[in-house]
LODOFI-886306 format. One record per residue: residue in three letters; x negated, y negated, z of N, C-alpha, C, O in turn. Coordinates in steps of 0.2 Angstrom, whole numbers, padded with zeros to 4 digits, always signed. Each point is the difference from the previous one (the first is absolute). Example, Ala and Ser with C-alpha at 12.3 -4.5 7.8 and 13.67 -1.06 7.14 Angstrom:
2
Ala-0066+0028+0039+0004-0006+0000-0004-0006+0000-0005+0001+0003;Ser+0007-0006-0007-0004-0006+0001+0004-0005+0003-0003-0006+0001;
This chain:
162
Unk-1043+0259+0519+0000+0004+0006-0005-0002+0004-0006-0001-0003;Unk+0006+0000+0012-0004+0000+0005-0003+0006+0000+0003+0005-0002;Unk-0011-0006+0004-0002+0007+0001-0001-0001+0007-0001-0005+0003;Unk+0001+0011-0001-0001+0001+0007-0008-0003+0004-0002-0002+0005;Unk+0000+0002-0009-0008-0004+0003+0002-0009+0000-0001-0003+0005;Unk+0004+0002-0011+0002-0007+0003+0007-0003+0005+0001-0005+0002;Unk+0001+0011-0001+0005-0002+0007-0007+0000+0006-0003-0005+0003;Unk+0002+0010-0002-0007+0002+0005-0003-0008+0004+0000-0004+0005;Unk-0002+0003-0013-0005-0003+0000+0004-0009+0003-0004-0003+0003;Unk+0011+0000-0004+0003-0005+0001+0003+0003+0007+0000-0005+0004;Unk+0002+0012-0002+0001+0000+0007-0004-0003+0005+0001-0004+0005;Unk-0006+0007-0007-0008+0000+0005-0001-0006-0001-0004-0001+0005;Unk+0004-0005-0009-0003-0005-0001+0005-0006+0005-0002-0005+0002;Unk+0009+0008-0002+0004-0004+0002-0002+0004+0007+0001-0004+0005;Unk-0002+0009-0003+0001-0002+0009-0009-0001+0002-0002+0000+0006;Unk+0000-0001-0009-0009-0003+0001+0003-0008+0000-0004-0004+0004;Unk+0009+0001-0006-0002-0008+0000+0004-0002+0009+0003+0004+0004;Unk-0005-0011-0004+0002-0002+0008+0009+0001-0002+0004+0000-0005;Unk-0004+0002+0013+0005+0001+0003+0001-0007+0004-0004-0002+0005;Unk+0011-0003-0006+0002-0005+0002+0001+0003+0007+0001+0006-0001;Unk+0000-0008+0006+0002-0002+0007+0002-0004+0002-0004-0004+0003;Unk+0010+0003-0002+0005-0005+0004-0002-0001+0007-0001+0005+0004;Unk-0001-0012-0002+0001-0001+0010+0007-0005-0001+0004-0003-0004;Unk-0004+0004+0011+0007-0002+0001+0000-0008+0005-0003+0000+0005;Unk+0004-0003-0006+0000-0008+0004+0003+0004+0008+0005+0003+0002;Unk-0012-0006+0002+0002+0002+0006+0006-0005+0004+0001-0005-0002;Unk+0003+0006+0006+0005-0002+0004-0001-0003+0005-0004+0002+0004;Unk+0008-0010-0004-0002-0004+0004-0007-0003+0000-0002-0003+0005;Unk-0001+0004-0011-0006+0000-0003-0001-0012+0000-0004-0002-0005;Unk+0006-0002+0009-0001-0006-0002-0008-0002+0000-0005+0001+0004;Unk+0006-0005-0007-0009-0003-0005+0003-0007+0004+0006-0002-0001;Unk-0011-0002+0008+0001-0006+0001-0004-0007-0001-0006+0000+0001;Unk+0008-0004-0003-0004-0005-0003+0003-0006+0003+0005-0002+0003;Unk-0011+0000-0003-0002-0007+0005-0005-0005-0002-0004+0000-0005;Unk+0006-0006+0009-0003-0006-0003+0002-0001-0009-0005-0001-0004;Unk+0011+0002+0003+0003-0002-0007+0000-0006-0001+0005-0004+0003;Unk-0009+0002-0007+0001-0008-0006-0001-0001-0005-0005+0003-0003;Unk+0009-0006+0000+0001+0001-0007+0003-0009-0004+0005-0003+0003;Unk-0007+0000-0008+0004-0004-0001-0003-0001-0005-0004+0004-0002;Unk+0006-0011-0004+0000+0001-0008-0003-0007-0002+0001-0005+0004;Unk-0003+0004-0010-0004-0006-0003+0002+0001-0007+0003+0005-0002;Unk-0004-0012-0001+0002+0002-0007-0003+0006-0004+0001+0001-0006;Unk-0005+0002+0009-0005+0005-0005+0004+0007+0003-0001+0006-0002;Unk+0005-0008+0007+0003+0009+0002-0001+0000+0008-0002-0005+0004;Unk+0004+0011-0002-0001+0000+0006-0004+0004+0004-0003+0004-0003;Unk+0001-0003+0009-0006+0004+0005+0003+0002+0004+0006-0001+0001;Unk-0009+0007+0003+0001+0003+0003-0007+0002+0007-0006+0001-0001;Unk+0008-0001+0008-0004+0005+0003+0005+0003+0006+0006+0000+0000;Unk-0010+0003+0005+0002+0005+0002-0004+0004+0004-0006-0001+0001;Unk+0007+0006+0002-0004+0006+0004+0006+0005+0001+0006-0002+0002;Unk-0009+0008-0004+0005+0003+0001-0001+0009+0002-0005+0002-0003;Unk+0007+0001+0008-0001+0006+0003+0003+0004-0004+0005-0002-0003;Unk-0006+0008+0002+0002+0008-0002-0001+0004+0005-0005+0001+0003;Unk+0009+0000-0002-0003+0005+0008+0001+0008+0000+0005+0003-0003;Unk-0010-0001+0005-0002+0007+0000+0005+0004+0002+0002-0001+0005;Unk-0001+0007-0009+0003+0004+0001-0001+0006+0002-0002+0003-0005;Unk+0002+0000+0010-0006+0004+0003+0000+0007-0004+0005+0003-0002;Unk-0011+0000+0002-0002+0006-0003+0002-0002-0005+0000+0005-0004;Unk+0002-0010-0001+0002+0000-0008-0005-0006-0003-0005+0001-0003;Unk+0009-0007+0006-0003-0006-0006-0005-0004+0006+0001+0001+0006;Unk-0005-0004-0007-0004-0002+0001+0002-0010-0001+0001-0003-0006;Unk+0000+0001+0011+0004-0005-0002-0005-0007+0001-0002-0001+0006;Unk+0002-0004-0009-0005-0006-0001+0003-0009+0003+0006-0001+0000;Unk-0009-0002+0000+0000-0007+0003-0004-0003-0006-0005+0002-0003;Unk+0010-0007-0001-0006-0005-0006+0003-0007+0001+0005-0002+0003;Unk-0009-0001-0006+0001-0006-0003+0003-0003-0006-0003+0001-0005;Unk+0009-0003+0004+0002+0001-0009+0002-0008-0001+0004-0003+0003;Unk-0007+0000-0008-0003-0004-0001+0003-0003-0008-0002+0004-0004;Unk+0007-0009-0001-0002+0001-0008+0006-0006-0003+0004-0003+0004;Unk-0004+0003-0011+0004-0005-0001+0005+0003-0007-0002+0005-0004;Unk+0007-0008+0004+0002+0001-0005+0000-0001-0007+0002-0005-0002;Unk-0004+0010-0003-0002-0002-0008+0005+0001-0003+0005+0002+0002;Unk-0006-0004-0008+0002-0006-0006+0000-0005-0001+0002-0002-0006;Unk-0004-0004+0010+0003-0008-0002-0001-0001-0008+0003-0005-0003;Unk-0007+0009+0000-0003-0003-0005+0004+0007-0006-0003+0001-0005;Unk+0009+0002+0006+0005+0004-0002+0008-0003+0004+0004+0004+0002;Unk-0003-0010-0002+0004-0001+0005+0004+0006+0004+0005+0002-0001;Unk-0010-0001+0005+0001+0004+0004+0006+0008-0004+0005+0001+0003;Unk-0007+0001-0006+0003+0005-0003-0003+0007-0001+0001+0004-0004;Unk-0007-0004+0009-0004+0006-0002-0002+0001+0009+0000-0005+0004;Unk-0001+0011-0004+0004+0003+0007-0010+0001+0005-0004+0004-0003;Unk+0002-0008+0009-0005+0000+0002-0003+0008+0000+0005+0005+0000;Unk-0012-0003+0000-0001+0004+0004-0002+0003+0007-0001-0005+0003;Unk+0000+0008-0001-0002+0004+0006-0005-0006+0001-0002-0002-0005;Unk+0000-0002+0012-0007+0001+0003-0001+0004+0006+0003+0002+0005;Unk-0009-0002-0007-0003+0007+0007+0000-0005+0008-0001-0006+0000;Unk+0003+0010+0005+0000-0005+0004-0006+0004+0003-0002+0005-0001;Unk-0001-0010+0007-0007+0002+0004+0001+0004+0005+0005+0000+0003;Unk-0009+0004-0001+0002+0006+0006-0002-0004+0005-0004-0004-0001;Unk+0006+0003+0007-0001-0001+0004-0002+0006+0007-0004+0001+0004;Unk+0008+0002-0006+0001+0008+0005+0001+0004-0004+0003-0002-0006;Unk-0004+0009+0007+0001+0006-0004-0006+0001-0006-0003-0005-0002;Unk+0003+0009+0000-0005+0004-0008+0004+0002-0002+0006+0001+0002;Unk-0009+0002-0010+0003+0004-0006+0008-0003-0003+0002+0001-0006;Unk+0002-0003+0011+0005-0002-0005+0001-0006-0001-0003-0005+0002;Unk+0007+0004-0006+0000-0009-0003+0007-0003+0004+0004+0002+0004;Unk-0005-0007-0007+0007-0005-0001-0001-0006-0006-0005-0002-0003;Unk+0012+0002+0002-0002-0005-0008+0006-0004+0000+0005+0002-0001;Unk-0005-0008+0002+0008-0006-0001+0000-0002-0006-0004+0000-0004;Unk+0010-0003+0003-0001-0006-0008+0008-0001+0003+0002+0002+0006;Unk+0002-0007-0010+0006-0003+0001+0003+0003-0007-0003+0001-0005;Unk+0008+0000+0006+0007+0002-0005-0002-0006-0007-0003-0005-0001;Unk+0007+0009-0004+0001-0006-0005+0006-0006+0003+0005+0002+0004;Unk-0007-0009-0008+0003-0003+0002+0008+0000-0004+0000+0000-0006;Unk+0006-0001+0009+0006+0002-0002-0001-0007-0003-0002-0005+0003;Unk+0006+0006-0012+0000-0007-0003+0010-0002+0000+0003+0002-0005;Unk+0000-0004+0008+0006-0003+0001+0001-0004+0004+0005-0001+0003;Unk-0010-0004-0005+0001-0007+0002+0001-0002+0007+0001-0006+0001;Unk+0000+0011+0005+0001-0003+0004-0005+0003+0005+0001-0002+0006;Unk-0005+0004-0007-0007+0003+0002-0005-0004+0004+0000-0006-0002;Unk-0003+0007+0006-0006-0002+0003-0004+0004+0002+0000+0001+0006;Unk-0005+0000-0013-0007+0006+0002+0003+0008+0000+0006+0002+0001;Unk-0009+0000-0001+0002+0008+0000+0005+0001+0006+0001-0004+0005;Unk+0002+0010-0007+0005+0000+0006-0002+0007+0007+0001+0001+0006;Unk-0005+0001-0011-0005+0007+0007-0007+0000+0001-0004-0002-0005;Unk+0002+0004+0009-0008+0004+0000+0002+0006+0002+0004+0003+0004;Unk-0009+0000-0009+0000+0006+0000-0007+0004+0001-0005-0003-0002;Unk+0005+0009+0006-0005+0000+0002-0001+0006+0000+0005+0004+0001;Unk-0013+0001-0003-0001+0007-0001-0005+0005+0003-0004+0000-0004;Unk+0004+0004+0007-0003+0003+0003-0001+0009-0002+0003+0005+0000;Unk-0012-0008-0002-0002+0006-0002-0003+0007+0004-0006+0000+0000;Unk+0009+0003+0001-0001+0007+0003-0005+0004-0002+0002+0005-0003;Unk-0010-0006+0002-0004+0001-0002+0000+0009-0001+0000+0004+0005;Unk-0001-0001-0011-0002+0010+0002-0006+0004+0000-0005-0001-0004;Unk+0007+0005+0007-0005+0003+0003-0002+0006-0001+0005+0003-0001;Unk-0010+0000-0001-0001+0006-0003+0005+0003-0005+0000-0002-0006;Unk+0007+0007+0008+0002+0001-0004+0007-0003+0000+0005+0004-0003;Unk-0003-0011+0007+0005-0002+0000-0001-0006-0004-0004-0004+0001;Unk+0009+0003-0006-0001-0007-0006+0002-0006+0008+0001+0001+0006;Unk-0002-0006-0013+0001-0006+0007+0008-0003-0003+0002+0001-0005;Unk+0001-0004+0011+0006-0003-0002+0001-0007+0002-0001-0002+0005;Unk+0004-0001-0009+0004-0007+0000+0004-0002+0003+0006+0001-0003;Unk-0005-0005+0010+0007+0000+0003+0001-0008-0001-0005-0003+0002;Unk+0012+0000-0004+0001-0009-0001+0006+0000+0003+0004+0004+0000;Unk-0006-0012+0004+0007-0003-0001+0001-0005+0001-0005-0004-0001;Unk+0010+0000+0003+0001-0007-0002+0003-0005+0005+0005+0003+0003;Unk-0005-0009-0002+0003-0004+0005+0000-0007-0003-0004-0003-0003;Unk+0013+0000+0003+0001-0007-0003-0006-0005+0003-0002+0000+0006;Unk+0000-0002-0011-0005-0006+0000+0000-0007+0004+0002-0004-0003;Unk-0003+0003+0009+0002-0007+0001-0004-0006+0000-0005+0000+0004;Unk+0005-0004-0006-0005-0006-0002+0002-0003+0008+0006-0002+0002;Unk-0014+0000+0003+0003-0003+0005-0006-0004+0001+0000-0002+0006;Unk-0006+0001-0010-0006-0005-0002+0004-0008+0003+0003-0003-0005;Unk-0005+0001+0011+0001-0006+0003+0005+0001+0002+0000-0003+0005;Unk+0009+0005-0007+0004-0001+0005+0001+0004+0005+0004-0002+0004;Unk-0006+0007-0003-0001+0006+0004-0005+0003+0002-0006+0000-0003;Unk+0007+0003+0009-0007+0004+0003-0001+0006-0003+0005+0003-0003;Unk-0012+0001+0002+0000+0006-0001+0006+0005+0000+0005-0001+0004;Unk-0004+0008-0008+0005+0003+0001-0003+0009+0000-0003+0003-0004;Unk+0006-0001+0009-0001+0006+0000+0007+0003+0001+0004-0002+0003;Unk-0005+0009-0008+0006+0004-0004-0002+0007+0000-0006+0001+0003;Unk+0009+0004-0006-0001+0006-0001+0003+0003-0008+0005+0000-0003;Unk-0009+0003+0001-0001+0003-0007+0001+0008+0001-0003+0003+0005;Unk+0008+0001-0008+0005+0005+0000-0003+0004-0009+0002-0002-0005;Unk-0007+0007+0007-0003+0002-0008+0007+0003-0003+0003+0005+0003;Unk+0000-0007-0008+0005+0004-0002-0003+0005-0007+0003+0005-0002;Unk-0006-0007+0001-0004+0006-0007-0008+0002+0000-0005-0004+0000;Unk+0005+0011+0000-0008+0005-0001+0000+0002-0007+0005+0002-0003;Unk-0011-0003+0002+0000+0004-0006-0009+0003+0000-0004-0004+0003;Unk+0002+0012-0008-0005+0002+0001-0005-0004-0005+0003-0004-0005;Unk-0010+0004+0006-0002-0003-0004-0008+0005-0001-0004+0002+0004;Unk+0003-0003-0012-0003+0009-0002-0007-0004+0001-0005+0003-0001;
């Protein structure tokens, strides 16, 4: 049998822990990136880039970086999934940005990962956690046959982080 102090005692301890809070992916929210190059060696392939988040007034605080990096495994034939790099602030404080490139799809007709993906950290504040917003744009390799390439990144996923 429960005794009454130990119900008490699991109520009160479960409304004492954090409370998650959902934000919502703002609308028509586009992240623009510019001077895109990108292209591949036998060792994998690179990446750079500049890329805007733009401010969302009275909410996010929106940043200008540098995002810079290459693709890892060659030494896993490529079968192990890159991580994050931080990219450089150029404009803005407190919040981040972070790129790396998708795993490389293995069906033989591939060349180099097929996206970058990229993530933006929502820095929190006093009593607001901070949140994760990502997303993603087809990779294009255009290192000598093409000019730089400027596109737009659509965050399709937030999540809170404790």
């Amino acid at each position: 049998m429960v005794s009454f102090t130990a119900l008490a005692l699991l109520a009160t301890s479960a409304m004492a822990g954090p409370v998650a809070r959902q934000i919502a992916i703002p609308e028509n929210w586009d992240w623009q990136v510019e001077n895109w190059e990108a292209g591949c060696g036998r060792s994998g392939c690179y990446y750079n880039f500049n890329v805007t988040v733009p401010t969302i007034k009275g909410e996010i605080a929106g940043v200008k970086a540098y995002c810079h990096g290459y693709e890892q495994g060659y030494d896993n034939s490529f079968t192990v999934p890159s991580t994050y790099e931080t990219c450089q602030l150029l404009e803005g404080v407190n919040n981040g940005v972070a790129a790396r490139f998708s795993l490389r799809e293995n069906d033989g007709q591939g060349f180099g990962p097929k996206e970058i993906e990229v993530s933006f950290l929502y820095a929190g504040y006093e009593d607001r956690p901070a949140y994760n917003f990502s997303g993603s744009h087809e990779a294009r390799y255009n290192q000598f046959v093409a000019p730089q390439l400027n596109f737009t990144i659509t965050p399709t996923k937030v999540f809170g982080i404790a």
